[in-house]
N, C-alpha and C positions, 0 to 999 in steps of 0.2 A: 504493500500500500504506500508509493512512494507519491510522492507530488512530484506532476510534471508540469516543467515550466515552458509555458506557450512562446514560441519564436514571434514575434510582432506579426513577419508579413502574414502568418496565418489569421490574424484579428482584424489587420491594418487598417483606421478610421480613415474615410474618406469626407471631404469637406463636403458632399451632397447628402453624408450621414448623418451627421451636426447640422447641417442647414434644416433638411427636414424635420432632427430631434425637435428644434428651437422653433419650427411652424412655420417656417417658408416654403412656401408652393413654387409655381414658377416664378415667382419674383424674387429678385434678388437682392443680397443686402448691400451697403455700400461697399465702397473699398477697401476703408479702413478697417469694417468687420472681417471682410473676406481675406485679406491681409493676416487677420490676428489667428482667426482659425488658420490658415497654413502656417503661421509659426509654429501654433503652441502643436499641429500635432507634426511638424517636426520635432521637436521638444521630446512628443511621445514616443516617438518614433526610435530615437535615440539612447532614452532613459529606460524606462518601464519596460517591468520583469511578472508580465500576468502568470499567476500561477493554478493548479484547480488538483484535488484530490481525491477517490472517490473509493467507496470501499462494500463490493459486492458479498449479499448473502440471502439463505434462502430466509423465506420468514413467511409470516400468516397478515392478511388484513381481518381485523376484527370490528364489531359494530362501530365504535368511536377512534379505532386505533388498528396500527400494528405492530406485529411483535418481532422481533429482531435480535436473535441472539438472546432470547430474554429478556432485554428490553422492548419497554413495551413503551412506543409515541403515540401520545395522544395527538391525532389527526384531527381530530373529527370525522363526525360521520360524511360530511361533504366531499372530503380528501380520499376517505376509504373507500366509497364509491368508484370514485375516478380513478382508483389503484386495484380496481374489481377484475380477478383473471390475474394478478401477476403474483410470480411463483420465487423470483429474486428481487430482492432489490437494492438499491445501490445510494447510498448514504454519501452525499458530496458535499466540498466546499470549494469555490472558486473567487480569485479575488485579482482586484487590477494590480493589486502588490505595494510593499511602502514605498518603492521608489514614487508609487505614482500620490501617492498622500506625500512623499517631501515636496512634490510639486506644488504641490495645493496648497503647502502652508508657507512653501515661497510665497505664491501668487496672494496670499490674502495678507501677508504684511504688506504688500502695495495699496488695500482699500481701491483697487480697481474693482468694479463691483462687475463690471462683464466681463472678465478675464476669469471670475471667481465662478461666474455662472455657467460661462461656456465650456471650464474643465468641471463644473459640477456633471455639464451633459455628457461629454467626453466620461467620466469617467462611468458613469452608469452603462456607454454603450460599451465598454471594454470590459468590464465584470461578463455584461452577459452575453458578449460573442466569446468571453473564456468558458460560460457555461457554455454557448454551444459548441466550442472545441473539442468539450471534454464530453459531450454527448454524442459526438462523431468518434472518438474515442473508444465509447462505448458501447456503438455501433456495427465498431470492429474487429471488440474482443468479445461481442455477443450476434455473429452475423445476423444467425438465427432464431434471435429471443426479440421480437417487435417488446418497443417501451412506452411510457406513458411520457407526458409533460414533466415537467419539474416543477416539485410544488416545493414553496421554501413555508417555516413560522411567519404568520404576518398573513399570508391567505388564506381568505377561508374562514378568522378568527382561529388558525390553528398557532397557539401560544407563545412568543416568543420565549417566553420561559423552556420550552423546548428542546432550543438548542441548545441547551446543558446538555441533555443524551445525545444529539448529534455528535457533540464535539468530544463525548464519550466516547464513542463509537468511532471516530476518525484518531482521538488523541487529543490532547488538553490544548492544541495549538497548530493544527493543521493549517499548511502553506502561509506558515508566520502572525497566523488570524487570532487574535484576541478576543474574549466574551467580559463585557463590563459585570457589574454589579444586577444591572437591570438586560444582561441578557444584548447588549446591540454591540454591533462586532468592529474591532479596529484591524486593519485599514476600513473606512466604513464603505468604500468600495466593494464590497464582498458581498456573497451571497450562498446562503448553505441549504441544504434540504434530503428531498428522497426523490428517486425515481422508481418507478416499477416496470418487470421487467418478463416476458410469458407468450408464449406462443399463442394464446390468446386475446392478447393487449392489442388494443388502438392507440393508435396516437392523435389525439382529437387537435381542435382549436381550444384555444384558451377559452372563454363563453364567462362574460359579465355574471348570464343568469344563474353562474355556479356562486358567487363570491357577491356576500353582503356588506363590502364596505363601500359605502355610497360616495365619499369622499374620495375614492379612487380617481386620478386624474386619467388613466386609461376607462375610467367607465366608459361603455357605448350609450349615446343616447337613442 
């Protein structure tokens, strides 16, 4: 269960990725935006070490939970649904790494307020094309086991409190990832969870109508 660290060009942000993150359609921003974005992901480009780890086993989904080694995570019922049919599963953390959090506390000793924003988006799209790195990864150390989504603590109301047995189950500090007091993880570019894993698994679309948090800035209207 080693962590393996993603080569850039496999994730590599493109300045159409951030433009769209940030809600540009076809219109474009000035120069001096379009400017700042090809620096800073030069910057990225250069620096940052995404890393992601994952650790497959067989286990049970139960009404509100599943079991894992003994461990037992409380999903929810919502979660254990959409993990209905899988026979392994795989316990990951994936994270854009601290080189890319020294970035960020460079940039916010400047009080540049869109420099702070547009590596805030940057880094959230680097966490999760390292989760999907590492679910092509696991794609093709399981040709033939179809997996579900990736559900982390936080959807669904499944607890962050949680990721205490995650991080159980991977190690007190999996790919350099810390767990505060209240459970939120440093670098906080990070992202931890379960996948399921069954020759009867689909792999669906993500669907609002699963997930009650209304506050959600991806909700569909």
């Amino acid at each position: 269960m080693d962590d393996c660290l993603v080569a850039y060009p496999d994730i590599a942000l493109s300045t159409e990725e951030v433009l769209k993150e940030i809600g540009y359609g076809n219109t474009l921003p000035d120069e001096r935006v379009l400017s700042l974005i090809r620096k800073l992901l030069l910057q990225l480009e250069k620096e940052v070490k995404p890393r992601y780890v994952y650790f497959v086993s067989e286990g049970e989904p139960e009404d509100m939970a599943v079991r894992i080694r003994g461990d037992l995570l409380a999903t929810n019922a919502v979660i254990t649904r959409l993990l209905e049919h899988s026979t392994l599963f795989a316990v990951f953390a994936a994270t854009a790494g601290r080189e890319f959090e020294q970035i960020q506390q460079a940039h916010k000793a400047t009080d540049d307020m869109l420099v702070i924003y547009l590596l805030d988006v940057m880094g959230t799209l680097l966490v999760e094309k390292t989760g999907d790195c590492m679910e092509k990864h696991l794609e093709a150390a399981y040709p033939d086991m179809p997996h579900t989504n990736r559900f982390s603590p936080g959807y669904c109301n499944w607890h962050l409190m949680e990721q205490r047995k995650i991080f159980a189950i991977l190690g007190q500090q999996p790919c350099g990832i810390t767990l505060s007091d209240v459970c939120l993880m440093t670098p906080i570019k990070s992202i931890s969870g379960i996948i399921g894993l069954g020759k009867d698994v689909q792999t669906g679309q993500y669907a609002c109508r699963y997930c009650e948090l209304e506050t959600c800035y991806k909700r569909k209207k």
